[in-house]
C-alpha positions in Angstrom: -15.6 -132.8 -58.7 -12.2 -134.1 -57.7 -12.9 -134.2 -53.8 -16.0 -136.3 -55.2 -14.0 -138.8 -56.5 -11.9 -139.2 -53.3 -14.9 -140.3 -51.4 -16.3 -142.4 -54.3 -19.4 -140.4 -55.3 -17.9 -139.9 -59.0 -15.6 -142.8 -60.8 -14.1 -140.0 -62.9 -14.3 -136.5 -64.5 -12.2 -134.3 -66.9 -10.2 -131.0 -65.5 -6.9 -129.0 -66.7 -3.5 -130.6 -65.3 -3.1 -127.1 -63.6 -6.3 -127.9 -61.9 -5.1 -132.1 -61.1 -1.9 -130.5 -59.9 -3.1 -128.1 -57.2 -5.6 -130.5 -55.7 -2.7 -133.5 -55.4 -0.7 -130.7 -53.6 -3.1 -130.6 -50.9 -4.3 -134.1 -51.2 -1.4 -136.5 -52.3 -2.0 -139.6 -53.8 -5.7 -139.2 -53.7 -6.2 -139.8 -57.2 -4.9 -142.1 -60.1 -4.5 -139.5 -62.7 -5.5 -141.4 -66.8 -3.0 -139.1 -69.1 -2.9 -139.3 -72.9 -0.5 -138.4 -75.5 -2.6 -135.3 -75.8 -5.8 -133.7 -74.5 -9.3 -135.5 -75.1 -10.6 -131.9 -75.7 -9.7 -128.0 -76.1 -12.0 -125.1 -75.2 -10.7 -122.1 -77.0 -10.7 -118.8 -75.0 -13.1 -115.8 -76.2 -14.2 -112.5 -75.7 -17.6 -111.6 -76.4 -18.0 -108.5 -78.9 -20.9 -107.3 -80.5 -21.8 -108.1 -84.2 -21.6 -105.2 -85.2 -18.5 -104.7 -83.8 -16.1 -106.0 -86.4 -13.7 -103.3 -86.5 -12.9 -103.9 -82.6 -12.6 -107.7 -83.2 -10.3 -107.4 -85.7 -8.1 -105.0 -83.3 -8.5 -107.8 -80.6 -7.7 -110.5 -82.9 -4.6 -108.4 -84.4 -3.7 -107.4 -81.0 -3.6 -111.5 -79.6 -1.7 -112.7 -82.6 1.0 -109.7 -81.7 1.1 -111.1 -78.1 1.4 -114.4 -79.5 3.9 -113.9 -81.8 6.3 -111.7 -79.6 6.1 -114.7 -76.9 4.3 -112.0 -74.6 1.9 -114.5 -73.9 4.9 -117.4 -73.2 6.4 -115.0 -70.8 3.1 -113.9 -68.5 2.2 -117.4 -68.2 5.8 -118.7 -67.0 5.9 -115.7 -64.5 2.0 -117.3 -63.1 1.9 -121.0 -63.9 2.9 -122.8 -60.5 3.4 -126.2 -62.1 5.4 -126.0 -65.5 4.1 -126.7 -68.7 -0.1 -127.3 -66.8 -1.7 -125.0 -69.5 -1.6 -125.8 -72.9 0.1 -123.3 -75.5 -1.4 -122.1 -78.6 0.5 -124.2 -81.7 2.5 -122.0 -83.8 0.9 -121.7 -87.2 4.6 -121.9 -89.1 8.4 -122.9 -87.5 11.7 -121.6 -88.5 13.7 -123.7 -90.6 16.6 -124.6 -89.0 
């Protein structure tokens, strides 16, 4: 969709900054990039269980949270993420007094 809009057969469409950012590396100043204060929209990431399956989900959503919360997460996407700060982090549910 972004090559589209560089030979004007789109006006616009809606990708990650991770995405923006590795195109404009191969093709600078090919696009006028609109940013906002924050994102128009969030897809949350999944994984597909079976109903039944409750047990297991609850192990996978125990098991997130615990990669979440020991900043597992923070550290495996700082060792991949080519451009700092192009993927959105999960919001912390509390914050530490200080």
């Amino acid at each position: 969709m972004l090559m589209q809009i560089t030979i004007d057969k789109a006006d616009v469409t809606f990708t990650s900054p991770e995405t923006v950012d590795r195109f404009l590396e191969n093709n600078p100043d090919s696009l006028q990039v609109l940013s906002t204060d924050r994102p128009l929209r969030l897809f949350a990431e999944s994984i597909a269980v079976k109903n039944i399956e409750h047990e297991f989900r609850r192990i996978l959503n125990h098991a997130t949270s615990e990669l979440l919360n020991s900043r597992t997460i923070e550290k495996i996407i700082r060792k991949y993420e080519k451009y700092p700060n192009s993927f959105y982090r999960v919001a912390k549910p509390y914050e530490a007094k200080k």
